[in-house]
TIMARTI-717320 format. One record per residue (C-alpha): z, x, y; residue number from 1; chain. Coordinates in Angstrom, 3 decimals. Each point is the difference from the previous one (the first is absolute). Layout:
N
        w        u        v   n chain
        Z        X        Y NUM     A
...
END
This chain:
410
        w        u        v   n chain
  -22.089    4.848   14.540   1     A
   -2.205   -0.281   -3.124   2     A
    0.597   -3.381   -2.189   3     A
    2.228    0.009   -3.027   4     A
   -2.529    0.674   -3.283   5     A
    0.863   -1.934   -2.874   6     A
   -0.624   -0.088   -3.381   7     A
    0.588   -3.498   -1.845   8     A
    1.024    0.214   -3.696   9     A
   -0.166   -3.723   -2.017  10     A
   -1.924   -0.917   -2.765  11     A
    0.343   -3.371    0.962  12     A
   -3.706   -0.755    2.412  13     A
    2.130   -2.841    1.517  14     A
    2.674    2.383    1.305  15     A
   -2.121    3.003    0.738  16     A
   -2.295   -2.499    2.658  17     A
    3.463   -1.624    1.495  18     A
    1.328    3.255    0.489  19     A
   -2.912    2.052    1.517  20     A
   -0.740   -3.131    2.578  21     A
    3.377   -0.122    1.069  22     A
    0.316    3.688    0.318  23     A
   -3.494   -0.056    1.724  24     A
    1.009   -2.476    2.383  25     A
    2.177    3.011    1.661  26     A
   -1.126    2.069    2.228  27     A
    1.881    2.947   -0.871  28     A
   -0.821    0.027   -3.615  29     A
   -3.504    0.549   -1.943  30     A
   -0.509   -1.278   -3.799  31     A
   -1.469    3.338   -1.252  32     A
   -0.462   -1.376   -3.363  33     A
    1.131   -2.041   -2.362  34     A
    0.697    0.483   -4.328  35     A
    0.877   -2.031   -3.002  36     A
    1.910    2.180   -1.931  37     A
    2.065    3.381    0.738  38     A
   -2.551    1.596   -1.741  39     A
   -2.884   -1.075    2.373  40     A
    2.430    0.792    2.745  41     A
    0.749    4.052   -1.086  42     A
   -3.454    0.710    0.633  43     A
   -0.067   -2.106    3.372  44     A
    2.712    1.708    1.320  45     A
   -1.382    3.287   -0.783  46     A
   -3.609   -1.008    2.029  47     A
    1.811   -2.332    2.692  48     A
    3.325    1.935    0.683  49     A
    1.429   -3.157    1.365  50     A
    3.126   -0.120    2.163  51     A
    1.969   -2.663   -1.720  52     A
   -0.664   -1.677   -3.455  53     A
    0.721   -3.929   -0.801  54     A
    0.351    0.298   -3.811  55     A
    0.436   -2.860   -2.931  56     A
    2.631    0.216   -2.046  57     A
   -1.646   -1.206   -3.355  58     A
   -3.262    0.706   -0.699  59     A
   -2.389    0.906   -2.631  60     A
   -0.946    3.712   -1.271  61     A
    2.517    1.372    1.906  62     A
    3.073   -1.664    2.079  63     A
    1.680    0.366    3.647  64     A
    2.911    1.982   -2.007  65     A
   -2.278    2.470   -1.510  66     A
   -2.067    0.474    2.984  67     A
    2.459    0.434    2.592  68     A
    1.550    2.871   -2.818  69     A
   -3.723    1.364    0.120  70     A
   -0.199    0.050    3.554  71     A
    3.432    1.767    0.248  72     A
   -0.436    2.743   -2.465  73     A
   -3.440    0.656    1.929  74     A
    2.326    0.491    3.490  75     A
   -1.468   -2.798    1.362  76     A
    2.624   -1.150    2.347  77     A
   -1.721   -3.279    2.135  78     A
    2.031   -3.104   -0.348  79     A
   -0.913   -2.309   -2.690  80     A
    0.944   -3.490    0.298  81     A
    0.620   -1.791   -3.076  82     A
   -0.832   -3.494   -0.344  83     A
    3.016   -2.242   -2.002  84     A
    0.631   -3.150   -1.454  85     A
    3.235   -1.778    0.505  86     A
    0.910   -0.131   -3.625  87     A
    2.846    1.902   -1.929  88     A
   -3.004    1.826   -1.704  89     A
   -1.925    0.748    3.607  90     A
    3.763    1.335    1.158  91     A
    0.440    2.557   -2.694  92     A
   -3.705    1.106    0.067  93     A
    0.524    0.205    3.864  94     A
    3.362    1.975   -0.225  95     A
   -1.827    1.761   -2.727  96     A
   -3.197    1.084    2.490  97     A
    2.538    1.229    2.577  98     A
    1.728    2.406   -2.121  99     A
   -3.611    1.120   -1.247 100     A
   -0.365    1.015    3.759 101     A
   -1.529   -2.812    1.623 102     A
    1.100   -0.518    3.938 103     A
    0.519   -4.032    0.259 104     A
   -0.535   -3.177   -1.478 105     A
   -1.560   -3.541    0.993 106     A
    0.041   -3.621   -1.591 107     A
   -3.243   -1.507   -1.065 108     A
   -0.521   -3.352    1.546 109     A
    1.404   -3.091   -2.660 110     A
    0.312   -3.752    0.496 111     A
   -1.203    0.345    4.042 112     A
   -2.000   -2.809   -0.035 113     A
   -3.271    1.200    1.112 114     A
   -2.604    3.406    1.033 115     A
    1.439   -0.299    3.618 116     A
    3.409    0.368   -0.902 117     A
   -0.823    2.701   -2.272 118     A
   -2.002    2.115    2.302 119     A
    3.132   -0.411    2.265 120     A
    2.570    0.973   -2.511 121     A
   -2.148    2.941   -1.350 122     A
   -0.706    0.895    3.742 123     A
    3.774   -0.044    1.530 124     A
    1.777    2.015   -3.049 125     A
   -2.801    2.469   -0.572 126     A
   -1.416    1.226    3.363 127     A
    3.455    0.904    1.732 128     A
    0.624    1.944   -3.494 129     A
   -2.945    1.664    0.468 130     A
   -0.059    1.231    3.078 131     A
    3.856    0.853    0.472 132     A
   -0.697    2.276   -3.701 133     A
   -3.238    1.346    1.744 134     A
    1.985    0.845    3.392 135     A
    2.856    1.622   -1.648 136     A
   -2.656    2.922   -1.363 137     A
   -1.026    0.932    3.363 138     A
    1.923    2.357    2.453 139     A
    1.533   -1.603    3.158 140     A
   -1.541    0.120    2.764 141     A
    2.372    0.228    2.596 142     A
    3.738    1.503    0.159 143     A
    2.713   -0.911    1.191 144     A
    2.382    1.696    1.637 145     A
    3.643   -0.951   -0.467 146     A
    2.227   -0.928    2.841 147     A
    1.886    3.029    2.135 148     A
    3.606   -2.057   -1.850 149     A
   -1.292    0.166   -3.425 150     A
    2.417    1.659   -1.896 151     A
   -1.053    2.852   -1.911 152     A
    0.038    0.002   -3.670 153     A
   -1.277    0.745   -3.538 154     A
   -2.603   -1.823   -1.310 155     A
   -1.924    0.876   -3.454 156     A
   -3.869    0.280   -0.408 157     A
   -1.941    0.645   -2.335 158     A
   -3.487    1.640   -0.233 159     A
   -2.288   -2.896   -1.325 160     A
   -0.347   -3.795    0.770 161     A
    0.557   -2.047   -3.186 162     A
   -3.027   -2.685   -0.288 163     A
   -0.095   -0.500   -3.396 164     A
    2.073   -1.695   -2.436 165     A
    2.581   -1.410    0.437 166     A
    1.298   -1.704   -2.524 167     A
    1.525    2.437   -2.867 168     A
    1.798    2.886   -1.104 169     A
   -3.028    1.522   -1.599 170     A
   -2.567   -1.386    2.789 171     A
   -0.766    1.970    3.054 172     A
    2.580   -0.828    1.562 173     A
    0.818   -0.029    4.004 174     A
   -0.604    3.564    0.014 175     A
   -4.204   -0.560   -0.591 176     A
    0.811    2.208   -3.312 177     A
   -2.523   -0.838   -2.948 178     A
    1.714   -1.425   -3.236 179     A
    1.213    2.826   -1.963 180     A
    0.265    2.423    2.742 181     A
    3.401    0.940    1.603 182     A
    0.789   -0.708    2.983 183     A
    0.740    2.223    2.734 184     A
    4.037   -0.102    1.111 185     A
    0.549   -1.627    3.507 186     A
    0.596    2.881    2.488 187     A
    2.485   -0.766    3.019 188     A
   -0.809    1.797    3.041 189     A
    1.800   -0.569    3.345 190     A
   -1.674   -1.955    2.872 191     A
    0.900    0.473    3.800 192     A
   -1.764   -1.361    2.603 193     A
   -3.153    1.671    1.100 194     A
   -4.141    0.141    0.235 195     A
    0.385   -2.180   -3.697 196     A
    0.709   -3.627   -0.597 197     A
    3.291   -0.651   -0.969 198     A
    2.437   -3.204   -0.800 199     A
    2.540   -0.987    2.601 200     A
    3.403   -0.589   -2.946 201     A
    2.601   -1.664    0.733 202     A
    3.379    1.491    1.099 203     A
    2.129    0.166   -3.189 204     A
    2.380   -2.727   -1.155 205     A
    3.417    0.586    1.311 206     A
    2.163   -2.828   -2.108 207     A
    2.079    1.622   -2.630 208     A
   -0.068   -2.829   -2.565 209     A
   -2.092    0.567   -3.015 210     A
   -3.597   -1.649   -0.697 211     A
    0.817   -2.309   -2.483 212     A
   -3.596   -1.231   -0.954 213     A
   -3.591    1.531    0.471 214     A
   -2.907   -2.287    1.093 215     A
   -3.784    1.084   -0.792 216     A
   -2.913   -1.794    1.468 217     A
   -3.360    1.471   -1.311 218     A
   -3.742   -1.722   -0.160 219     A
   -3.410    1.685   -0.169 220     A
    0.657    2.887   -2.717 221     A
    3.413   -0.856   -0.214 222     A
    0.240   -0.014   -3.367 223     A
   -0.878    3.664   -1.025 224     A
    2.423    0.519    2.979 225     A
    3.096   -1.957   -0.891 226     A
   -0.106    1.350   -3.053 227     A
    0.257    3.405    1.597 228     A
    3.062   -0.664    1.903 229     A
    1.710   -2.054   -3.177 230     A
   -0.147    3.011   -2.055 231     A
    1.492    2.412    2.293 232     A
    3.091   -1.984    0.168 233     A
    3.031    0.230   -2.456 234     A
    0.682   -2.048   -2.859 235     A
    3.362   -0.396    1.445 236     A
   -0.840   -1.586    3.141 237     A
    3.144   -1.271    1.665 238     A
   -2.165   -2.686    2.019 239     A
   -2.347   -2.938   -0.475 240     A
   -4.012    0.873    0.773 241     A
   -1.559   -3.372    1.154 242     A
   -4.305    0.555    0.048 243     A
   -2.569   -1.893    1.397 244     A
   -3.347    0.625   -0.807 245     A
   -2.977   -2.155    1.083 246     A
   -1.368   -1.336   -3.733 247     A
   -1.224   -3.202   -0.759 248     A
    2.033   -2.243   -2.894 249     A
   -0.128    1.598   -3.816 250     A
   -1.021    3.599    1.715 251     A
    3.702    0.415    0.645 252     A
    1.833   -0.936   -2.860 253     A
   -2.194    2.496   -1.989 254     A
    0.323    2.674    2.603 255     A
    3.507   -0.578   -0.302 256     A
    0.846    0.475   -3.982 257     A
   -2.616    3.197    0.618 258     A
    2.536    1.544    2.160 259     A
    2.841   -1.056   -2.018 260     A
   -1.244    1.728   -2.989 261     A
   -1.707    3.044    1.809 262     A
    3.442    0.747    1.880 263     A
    3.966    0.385   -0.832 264     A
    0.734   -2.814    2.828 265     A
   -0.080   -3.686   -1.311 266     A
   -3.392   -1.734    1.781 267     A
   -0.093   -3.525    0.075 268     A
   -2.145   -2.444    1.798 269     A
    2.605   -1.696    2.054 270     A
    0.982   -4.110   -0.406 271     A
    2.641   -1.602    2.118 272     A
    3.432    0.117   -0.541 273     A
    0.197    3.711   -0.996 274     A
    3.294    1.862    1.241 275     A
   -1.465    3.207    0.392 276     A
    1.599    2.753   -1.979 277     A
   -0.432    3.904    1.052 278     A
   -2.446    1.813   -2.087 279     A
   -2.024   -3.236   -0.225 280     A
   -3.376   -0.325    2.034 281     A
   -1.250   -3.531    0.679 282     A
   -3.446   -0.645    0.978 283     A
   -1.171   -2.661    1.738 284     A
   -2.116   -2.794   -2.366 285     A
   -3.532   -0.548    1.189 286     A
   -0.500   -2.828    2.652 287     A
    3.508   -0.355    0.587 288     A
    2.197    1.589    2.649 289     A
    3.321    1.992   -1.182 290     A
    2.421   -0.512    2.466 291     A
    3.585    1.448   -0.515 292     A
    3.219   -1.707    0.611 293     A
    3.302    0.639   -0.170 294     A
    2.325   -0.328   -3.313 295     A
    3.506    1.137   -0.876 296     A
   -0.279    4.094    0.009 297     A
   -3.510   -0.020    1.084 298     A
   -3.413   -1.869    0.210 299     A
   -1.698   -2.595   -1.897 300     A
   -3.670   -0.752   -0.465 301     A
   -1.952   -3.645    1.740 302     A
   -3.509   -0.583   -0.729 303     A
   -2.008   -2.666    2.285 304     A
   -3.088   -0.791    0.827 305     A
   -0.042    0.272    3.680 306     A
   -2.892    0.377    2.449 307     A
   -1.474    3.735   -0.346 308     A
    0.907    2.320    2.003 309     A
   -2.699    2.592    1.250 310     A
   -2.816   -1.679   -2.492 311     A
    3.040    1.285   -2.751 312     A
    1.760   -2.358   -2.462 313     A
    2.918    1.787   -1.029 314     A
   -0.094    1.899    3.490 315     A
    1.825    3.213    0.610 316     A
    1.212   -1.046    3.326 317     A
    1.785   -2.834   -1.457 318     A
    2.091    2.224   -2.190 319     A
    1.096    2.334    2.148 320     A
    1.270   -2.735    2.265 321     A
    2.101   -1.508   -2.802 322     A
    1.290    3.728   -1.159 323     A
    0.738    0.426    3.459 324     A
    2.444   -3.448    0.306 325     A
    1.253    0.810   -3.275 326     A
    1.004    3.801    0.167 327     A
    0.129    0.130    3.745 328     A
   -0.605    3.967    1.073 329     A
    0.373    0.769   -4.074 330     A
   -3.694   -0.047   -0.659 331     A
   -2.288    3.060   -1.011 332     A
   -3.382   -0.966    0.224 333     A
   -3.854    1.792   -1.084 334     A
   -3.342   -1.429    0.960 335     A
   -2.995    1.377   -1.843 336     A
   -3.105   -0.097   -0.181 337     A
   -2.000   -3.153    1.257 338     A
   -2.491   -1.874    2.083 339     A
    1.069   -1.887    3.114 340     A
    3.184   -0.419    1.426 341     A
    2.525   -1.255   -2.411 342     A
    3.526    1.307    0.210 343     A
   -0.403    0.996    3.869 344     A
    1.858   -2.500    1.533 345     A
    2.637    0.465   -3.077 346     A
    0.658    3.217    0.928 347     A
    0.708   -0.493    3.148 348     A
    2.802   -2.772   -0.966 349     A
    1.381    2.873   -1.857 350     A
    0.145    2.794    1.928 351     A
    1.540   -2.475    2.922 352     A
    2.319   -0.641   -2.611 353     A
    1.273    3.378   -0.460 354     A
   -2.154    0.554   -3.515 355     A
   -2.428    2.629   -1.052 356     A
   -3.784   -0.269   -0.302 357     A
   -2.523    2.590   -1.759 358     A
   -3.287   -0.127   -0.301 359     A
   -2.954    1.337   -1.714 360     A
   -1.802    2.730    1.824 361     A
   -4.114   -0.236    0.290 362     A
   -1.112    2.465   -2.060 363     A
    1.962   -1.255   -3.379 364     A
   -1.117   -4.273    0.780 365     A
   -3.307   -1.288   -0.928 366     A
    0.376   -1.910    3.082 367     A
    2.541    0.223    3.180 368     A
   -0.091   -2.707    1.119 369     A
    3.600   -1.113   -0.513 370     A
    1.473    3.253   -0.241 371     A
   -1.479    0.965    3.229 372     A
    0.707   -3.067    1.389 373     A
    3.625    0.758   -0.378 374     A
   -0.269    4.074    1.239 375     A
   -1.971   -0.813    3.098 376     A
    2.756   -2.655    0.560 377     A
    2.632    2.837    0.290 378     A
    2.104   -2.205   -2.863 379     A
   -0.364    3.026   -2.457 380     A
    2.492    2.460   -0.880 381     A
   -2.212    2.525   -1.940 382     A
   -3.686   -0.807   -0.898 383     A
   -0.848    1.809   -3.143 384     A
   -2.014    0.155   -3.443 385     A
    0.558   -1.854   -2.484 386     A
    0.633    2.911   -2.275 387     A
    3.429    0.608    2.088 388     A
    1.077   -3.772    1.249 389     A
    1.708   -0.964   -3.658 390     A
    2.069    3.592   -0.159 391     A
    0.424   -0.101    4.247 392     A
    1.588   -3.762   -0.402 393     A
    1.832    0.841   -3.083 394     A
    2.036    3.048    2.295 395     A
    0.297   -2.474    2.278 396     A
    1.549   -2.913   -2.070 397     A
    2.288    2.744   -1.349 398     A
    0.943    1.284    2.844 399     A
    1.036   -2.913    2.108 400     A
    2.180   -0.969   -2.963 401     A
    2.070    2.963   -0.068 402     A
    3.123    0.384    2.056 403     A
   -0.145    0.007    3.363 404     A
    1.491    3.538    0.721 405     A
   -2.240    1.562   -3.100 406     A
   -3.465   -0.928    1.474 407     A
   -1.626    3.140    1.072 408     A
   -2.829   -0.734    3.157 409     A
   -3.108   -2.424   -0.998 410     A
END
């Protein structure tokens, strides 16, 4: 397999030489080039054709905003990596990059003390990033073949792998669309087992209670993608939505008033004590975990500070076990788009506990890591784009509330 090319974008010399020697340091990756500004880095891209772009957010002549919009409209769809501060300010130009189309985000070093530790920082958020972005652009390699007692069901595709943006409503979206362009509709299509690769679902849920709250865990281009899903359910929403995506501190309280404002459900960035209220989505604060306990009617929201749980503080594992000992066999569930594992071991709690789980299908996530995680597990109900999830666990929610006898099939 050929190395990962990539283009470095700072116009800080400092950062340019710490990131090309740590990138250079990796085998599977080759420092193409290098640029100070997004001007520099136009024409570079254009000669180069790198695989994967590490790109400043502020810089002279022309910023990482205005380039990664340039490198959009031109149908340039490699990942570009955005490199943040944690400030309020490095949030909201962050947030603003991944609506612009950019495909992930990571922290420059601050306050670590010495080159070592940077290198090391720089070197265990950025090359993972990399090459999980890089990986999910090429086809698989091998397929497999579902089990003779898979059940048979439906399960959505859609015709083009999203890589860009993921962070807004104008951006490019999970669907890989440029800004400005529309998007193609998700097209279901029915799966049965065959020569193909195919998910092994779960059987579906056979308690007759209602759901009575929805938990989303998303990471690596979750953002683009939760925001999906939020807007394709109701404004009426007779249940609580509890969210964790993997942010660091400032990055979700601004993500969260985005969401309030762009959508008809109230967003807030969740502190502890909150009795959740239906129609209400709480995400999980940065570098805290959200864990859910019960309260008179329902749930209430606990922060802490515990030990991470699969390199993830909050962890998406950890709230699903708490929904799960809250709400019992009540608990709908979605995991989206992200790298590693988060959420797997979740989902399993769940579905043992008579729940639902759906997940994000491949060709919608920028990464599947932890929606595939979930589907090769068998803990998945349906696997789908994101275009459908939000309406698909809407009818669902609905449906579970109605009267027993006036439910018609799943």
């Amino acid at each position: 397999m050929p190395p990962i090319r990539v283009l470095v974008v700072d116009d800080s010399v400092v950062i340019r030489r710490l990131v090309t020697d740590v990138l250079s340091g990796d085998p599977d990756i080759e420092v193409v080039g290098t640029a100070a500004n997004g001007r520099i880095a136009l024409s570079k891209v254009e000669a180069l054709m790198p695989d994967a772009i590490t790109l400043d957010i502020e810089m002279p002549i022309m910023d990482g905003i205005e380039t990664v919009r340039a490198l959009r409209r031109a149908g340039r769809r490699m990942p570009v990596i955005m490199f943040s501060t944690l400030t309020e300010r490095g949030a909201s130009a962050t947030l603003d990059a991944l609506d612009a189309g950019a495909s992930d985000y990571v922290t420059k070093p601050a306050n670590v003390g010495s080159v070592t530790e940077s290198l090391a920082q720089v070197r265990s958020s950025l090359v993972p990033k990399i090459k999980a972005l890089c990986a999910a652009r090429r086809p698989p390699v091998v397929a497999r073949r579902p089990p003779p007692v898979a059940r048979v069901a439906t399960v959505a595709t859609v015709a083009t792998r999203g890589i860009g943006g993921i962070g807004g409503t104008g951006g490019t979206g999970t669907t890989g669309k440029a800004p400005g362009t529309t998007a193609a509709p998700p097209r279901a299509s029915s799966w049965s087992p065959g020569p193909g690769p195919g998910p092994r679902l779960a059987p579906p849920r056979r308690a007759s209670s209602p759901y009575r709250v929805l938990a989303v865990g998303c990471s690596t281009g979750g953002p683009d993608a939760l925001r999906t899903l939020l807007a394709g359910l109701p404004a009426d929403l007779g249940v609580p939505v509890v969210v964790v995506q993997h942010m660091p501190p400032v990055f979700t309280a601004q993500f969260a008033a985005r969401l309030d404002r762009a959508l008809p459900l109230t967003v807030v960035e969740a502190t502890a004590g909150l009795v959740l209220r239906p129609g209400h989505v709480y995400l999980a604060p940065g570098d805290f975990h959200l864990r859910i306990t019960p309260a008179a009617g329902g749930g209430r929201t606990e922060l802490d500070r515990g030990a991470p749980e699969n390199f993830c503080r909050p962890a998406v594992d950890l709230l699903f076990r708490s929904v799960v000992a809250t709400y019992g066999r009540d608990v709908l569930a979605a995991v989206l788009t992200g790298m590693g594992q988060d959420g797997r071991r979740g989902a399993i709690d769940i579905v043992a506990a008579g729940g639902s789980v759906l997940a994000q299908d491949e060709a919608s996530s920028v990464v599947w890591g932890m929606p595939g995680a979930v589907t090769n597990d068998g803990s998945a109900e349906e696997v789908l784009p994101i275009g459908l999830l939000g309406q698909t666990l809407a009818r669902r929610l609905t449906r579970s509330a109605a009267p027993v006898g006036s439910r018609v099939g799943r």
